[in-house]
MARLUMFI-347316 format. One record per residue (C-alpha): residue in three letters; chain; x, y, z. Coordinates in steps of 0.1 Angstrom, whole numbers, padded with zeros to 4 digits. Layout:
BEGIN
+------+------+-------+-------+-------+
: code : unit :     X :     Y :     Z :
+------+------+-------+-------+-------+
:  ALA :    A :     X :     Y :     Z :
...
+------+------+-------+-------+-------+
//
This chain:
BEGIN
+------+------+-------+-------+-------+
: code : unit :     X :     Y :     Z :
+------+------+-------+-------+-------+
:  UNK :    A : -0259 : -0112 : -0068 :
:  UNK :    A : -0243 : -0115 : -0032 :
:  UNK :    A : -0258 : -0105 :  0002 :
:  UNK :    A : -0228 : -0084 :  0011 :
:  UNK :    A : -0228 : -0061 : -0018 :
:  UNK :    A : -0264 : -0059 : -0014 :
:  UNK :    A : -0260 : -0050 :  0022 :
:  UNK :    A : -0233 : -0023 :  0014 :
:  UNK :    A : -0251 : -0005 : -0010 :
:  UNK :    A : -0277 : -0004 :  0010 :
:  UNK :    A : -0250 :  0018 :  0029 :
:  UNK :    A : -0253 :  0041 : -0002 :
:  UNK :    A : -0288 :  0050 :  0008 :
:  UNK :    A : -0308 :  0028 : -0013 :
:  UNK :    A : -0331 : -0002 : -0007 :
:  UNK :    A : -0333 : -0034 : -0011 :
:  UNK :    A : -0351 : -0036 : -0040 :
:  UNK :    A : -0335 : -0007 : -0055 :
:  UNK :    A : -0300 : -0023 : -0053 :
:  UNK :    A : -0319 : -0055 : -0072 :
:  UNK :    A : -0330 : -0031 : -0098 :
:  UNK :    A : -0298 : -0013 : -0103 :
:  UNK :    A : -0275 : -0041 : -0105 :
:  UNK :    A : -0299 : -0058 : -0127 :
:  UNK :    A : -0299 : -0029 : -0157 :
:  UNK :    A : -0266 : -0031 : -0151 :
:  UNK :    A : -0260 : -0065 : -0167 :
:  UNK :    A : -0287 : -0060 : -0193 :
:  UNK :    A : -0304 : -0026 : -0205 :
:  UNK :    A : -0324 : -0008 : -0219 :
:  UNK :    A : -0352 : -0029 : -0205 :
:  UNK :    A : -0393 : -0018 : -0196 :
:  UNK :    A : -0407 : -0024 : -0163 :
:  UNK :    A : -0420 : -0060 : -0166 :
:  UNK :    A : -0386 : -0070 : -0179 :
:  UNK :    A : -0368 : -0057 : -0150 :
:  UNK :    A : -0396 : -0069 : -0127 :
:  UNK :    A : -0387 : -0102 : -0142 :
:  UNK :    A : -0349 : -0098 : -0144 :
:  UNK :    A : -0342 : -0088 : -0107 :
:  UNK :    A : -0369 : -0104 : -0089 :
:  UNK :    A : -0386 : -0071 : -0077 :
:  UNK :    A : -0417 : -0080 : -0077 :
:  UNK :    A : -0441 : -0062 : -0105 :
:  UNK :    A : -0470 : -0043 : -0081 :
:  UNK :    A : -0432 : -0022 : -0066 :
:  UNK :    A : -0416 : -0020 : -0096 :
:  UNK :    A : -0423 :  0018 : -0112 :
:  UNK :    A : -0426 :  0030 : -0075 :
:  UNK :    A : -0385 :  0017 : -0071 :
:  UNK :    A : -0375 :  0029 : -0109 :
:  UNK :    A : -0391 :  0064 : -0098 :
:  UNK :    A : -0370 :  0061 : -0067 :
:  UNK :    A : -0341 :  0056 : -0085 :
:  UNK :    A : -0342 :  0083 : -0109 :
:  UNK :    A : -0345 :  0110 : -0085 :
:  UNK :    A : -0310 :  0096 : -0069 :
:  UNK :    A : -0296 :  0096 : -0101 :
:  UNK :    A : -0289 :  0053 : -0108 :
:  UNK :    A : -0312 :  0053 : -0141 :
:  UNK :    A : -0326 :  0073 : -0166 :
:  UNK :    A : -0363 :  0066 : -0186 :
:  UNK :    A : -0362 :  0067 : -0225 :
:  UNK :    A : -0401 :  0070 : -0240 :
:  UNK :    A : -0411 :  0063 : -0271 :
:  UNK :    A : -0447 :  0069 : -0273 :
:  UNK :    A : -0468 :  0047 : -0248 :
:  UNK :    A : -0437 :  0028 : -0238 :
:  UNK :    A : -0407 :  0032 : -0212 :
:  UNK :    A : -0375 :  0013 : -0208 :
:  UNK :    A : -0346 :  0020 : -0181 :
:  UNK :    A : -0307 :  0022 : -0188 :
:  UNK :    A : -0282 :  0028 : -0159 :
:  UNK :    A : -0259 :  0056 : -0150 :
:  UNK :    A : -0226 :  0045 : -0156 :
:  UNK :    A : -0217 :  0031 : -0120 :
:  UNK :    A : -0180 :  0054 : -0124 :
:  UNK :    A : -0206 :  0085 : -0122 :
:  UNK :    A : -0223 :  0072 : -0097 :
:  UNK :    A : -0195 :  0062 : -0074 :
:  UNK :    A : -0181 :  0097 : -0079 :
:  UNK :    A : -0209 :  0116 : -0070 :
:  UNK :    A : -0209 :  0093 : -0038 :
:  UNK :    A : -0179 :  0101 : -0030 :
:  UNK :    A : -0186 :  0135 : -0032 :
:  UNK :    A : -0216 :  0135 : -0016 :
:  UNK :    A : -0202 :  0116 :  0014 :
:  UNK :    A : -0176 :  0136 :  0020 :
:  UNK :    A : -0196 :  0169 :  0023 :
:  UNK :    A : -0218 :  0154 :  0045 :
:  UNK :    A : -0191 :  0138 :  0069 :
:  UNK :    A : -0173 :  0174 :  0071 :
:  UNK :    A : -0210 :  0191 :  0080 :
:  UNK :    A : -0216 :  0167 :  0107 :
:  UNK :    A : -0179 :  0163 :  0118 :
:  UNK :    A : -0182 :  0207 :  0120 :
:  UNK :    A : -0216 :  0207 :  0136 :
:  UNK :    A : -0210 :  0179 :  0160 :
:  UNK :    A : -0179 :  0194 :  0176 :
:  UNK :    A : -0193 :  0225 :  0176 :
:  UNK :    A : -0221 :  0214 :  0198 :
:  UNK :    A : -0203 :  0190 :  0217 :
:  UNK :    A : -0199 :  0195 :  0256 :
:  UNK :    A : -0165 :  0178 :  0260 :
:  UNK :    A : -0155 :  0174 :  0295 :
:  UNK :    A : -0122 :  0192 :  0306 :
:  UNK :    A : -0121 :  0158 :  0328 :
:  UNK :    A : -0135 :  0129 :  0315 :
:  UNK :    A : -0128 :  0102 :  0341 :
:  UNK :    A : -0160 :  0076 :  0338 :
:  UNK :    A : -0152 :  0042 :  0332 :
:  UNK :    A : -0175 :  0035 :  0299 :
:  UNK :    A : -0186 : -0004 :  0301 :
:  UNK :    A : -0181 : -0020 :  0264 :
:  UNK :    A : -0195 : -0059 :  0261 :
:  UNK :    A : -0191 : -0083 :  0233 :
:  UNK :    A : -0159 : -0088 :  0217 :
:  UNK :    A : -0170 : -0078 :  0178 :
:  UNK :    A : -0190 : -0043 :  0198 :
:  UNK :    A : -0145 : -0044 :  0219 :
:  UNK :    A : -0130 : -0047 :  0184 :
:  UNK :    A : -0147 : -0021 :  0163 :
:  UNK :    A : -0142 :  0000 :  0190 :
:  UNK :    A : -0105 : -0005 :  0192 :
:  UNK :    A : -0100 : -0002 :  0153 :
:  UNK :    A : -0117 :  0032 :  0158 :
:  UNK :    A : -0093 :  0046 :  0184 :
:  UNK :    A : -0062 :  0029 :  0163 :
:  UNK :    A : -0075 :  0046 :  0134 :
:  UNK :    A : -0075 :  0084 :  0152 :
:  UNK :    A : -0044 :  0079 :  0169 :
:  UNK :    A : -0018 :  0108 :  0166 :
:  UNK :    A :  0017 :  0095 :  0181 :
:  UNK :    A :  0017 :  0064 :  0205 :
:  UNK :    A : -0004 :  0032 :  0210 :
:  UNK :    A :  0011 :  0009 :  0237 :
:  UNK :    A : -0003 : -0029 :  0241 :
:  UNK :    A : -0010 : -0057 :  0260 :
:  UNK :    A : -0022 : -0083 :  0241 :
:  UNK :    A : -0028 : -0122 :  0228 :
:  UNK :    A : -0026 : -0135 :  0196 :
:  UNK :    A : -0061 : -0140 :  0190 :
:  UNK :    A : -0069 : -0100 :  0191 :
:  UNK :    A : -0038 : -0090 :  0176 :
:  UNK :    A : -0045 : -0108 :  0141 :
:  UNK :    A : -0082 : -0089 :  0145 :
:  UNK :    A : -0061 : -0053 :  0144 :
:  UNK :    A : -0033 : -0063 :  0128 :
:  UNK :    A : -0035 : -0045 :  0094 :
:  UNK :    A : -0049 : -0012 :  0112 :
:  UNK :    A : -0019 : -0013 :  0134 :
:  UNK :    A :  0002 : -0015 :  0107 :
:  UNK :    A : -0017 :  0010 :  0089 :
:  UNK :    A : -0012 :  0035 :  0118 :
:  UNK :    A :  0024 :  0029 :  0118 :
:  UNK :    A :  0029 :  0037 :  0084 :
:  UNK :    A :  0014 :  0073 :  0096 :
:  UNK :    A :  0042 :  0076 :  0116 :
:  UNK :    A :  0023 :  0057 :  0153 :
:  UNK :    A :  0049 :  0043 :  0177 :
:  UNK :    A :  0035 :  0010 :  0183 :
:  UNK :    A :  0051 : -0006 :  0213 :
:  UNK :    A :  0042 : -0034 :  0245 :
:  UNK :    A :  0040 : -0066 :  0250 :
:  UNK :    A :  0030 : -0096 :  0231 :
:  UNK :    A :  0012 : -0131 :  0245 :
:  UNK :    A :  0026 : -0149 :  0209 :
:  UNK :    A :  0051 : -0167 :  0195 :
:  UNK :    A :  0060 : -0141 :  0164 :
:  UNK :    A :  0043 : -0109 :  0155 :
:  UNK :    A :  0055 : -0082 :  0131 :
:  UNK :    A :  0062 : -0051 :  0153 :
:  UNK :    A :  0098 : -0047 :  0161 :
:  UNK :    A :  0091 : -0028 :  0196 :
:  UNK :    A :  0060 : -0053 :  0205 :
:  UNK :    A :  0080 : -0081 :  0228 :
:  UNK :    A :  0070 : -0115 :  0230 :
:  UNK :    A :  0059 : -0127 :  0270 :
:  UNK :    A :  0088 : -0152 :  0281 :
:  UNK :    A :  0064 : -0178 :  0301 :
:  UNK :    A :  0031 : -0174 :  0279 :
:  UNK :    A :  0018 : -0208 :  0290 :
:  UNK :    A :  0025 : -0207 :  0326 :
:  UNK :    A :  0005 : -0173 :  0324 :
:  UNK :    A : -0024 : -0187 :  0309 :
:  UNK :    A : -0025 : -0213 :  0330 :
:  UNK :    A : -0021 : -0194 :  0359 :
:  UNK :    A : -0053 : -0169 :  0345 :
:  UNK :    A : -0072 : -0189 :  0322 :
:  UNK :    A : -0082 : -0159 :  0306 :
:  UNK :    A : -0072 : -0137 :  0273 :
:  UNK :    A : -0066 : -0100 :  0285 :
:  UNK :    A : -0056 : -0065 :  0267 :
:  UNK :    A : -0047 : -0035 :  0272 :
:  UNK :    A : -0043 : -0006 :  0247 :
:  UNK :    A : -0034 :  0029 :  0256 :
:  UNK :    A : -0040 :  0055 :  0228 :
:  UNK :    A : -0016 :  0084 :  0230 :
:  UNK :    A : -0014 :  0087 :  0269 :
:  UNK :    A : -0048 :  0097 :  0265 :
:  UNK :    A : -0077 :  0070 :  0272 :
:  UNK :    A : -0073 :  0033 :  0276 :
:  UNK :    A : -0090 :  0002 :  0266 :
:  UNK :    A : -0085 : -0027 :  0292 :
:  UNK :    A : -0104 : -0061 :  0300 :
:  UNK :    A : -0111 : -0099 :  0295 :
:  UNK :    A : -0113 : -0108 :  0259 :
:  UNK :    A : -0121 : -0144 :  0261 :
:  UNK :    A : -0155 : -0148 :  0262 :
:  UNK :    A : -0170 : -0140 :  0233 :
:  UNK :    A : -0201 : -0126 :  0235 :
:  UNK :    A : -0197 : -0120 :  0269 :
:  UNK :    A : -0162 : -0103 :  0267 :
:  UNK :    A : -0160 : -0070 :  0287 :
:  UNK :    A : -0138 : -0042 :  0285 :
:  UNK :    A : -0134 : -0003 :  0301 :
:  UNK :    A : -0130 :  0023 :  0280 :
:  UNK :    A : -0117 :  0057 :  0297 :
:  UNK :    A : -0102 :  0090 :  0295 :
:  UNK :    A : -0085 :  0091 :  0335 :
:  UNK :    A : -0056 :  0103 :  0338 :
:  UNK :    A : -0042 :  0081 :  0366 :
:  UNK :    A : -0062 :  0048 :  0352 :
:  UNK :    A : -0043 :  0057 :  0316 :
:  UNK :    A : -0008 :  0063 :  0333 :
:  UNK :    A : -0012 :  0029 :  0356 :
:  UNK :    A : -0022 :  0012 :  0325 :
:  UNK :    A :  0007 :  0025 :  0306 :
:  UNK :    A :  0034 :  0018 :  0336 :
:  UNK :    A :  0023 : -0019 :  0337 :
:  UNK :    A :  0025 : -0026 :  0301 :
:  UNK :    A :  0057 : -0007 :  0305 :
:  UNK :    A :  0072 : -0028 :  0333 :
:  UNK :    A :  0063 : -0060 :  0317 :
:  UNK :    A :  0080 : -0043 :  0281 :
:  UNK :    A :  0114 : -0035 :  0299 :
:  UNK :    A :  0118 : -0071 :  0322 :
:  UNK :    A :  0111 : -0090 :  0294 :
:  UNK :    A :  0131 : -0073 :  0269 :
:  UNK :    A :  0163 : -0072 :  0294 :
:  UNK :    A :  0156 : -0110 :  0299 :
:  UNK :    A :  0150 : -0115 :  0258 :
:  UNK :    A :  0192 : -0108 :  0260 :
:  UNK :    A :  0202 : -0131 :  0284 :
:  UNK :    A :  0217 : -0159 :  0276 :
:  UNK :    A :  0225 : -0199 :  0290 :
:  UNK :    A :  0231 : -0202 :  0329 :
:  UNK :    A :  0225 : -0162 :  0334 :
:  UNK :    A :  0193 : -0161 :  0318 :
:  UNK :    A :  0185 : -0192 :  0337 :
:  UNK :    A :  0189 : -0178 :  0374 :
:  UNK :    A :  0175 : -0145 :  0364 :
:  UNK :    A :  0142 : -0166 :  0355 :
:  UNK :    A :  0142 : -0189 :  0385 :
:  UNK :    A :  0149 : -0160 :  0409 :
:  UNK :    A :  0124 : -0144 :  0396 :
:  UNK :    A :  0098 : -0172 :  0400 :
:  UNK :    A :  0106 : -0176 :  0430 :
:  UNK :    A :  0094 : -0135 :  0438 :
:  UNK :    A :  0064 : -0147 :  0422 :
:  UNK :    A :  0060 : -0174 :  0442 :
:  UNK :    A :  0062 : -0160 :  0471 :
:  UNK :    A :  0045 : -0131 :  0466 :
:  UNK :    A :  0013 : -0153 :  0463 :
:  UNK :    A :  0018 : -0176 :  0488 :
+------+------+-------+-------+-------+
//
């Protein structure tokens, strides 16, 4: 049996060696304790402590016959349904208690501090996956792929998904590719992103090194309407120079490094 299924039924509430049990009488039932010891490599002194274990969560049931036990598995649809069920209760008690209780600020300007670029990423799946209406980007290749599919995901609820893009393709019609992608990372050497979640909080930073990647999270007003002006200045000049074509598109993009230029001279 694999580590990962292990691990994420595990999720389920049950341990280690009672996932080895489970999955075991699964492939071969009914079966005493010493088989099962035997079968799923619990060892034998832990065996009837996990099998109790078990039947009180409802995974087996114990069929005697005189002096001697064997084990045979709920069927794993029942099981799965009454997970389900369970799970869901128990998300909409603490999603009702938690907000009850919960001193939300009428102001919430801090800058929260997030480190590590898997700790950035889950984070940034979570907002994507409670936005209502708008999520507006800045952001490289590397991360898009990482939120692709919940980005698509949102926008089939109805998200407007729009910015700019530091590719060469991407799938979202209203995400524009950066004209001068290599000059800019040249000029930076680093990845950065932005995301604003329904001109409400913002997620902005380095996300190039690794483990060591570093982002602020916040709710500010003014920090979330800067954010969303520069990802929208960057949205409308390259879009307006996307149409240009030949000679004209040409002096518009020399004149403009030139500004450039200039302005950090």
């Amino acid at each position: 049996m694999s580590s990962s299924i292990i691990e994420e039924m595990k999720m389920l509430g049950l341990t280690e060696y009672e996932v080895k049990a489970y999955l075991a009488l699964l492939e071969e039932y009914p079966l005493n304790g010493y088989g099962l010891s035997k079968k799923s490599s619990v060892p034998r002194s832990r065996i009837y402590e996990v099998l109790d274990s078990l039947k009180s969560k409802g995974y087996v049931f114990e069929n005697q016959s005189g002096k001697t036990s064997t084990y045979s598995p709920i069927d794993p649809k029942i099981v799965i349904t009454r997970a389900k069920k369970n799970f869901s209760n128990t998300i909409q008690s603490v999603d009702s208690y938690t907000e009850k209780i919960f001193n939300k600020l009428e102001e919430d300007n801090q800058l929260k501090i997030i480190i590590g670029k898997k700790e950035i990423i889950q984070l940034v799946k979570s907002l994507i996956e409670n936005a209502k209406s708008r999520i507006a980007v800045s952001i490289w290749d590397e991360e898009l792929m990482e939120i692709k599919e919940e980005l698509k995901d949102a926008e089939k609820r109805g998200v407007s998904i729009k910015g700019m893009y530091f590719g060469h393709d991407n799938d979202f019609k209203d995400v524009v590719c950066h004209r001068r992608i290599d000059r800019y990372l040249f000029e930076k050497n680093q990845r950065y992103m932005i995301i604003v979640f329904d001109n409400e909080s913002v997620v902005s930073g380095v996300m190039s090194r690794g483990e060591k990647s570093q982002v602020t999270w916040t709710m500010d007003k003014e920090y979330v309407e800067i954010s969303d002006d520069y990802i929208a200045h960057d949205h409308m000049l390259n879009k307006y120079i996307e149409g240009l074509k030949g000679q004209e598109k040409k002096n518009v993009d020399d004149y403009l490094d030139k500004i450039r230029e200039d302005y950090y001279k």
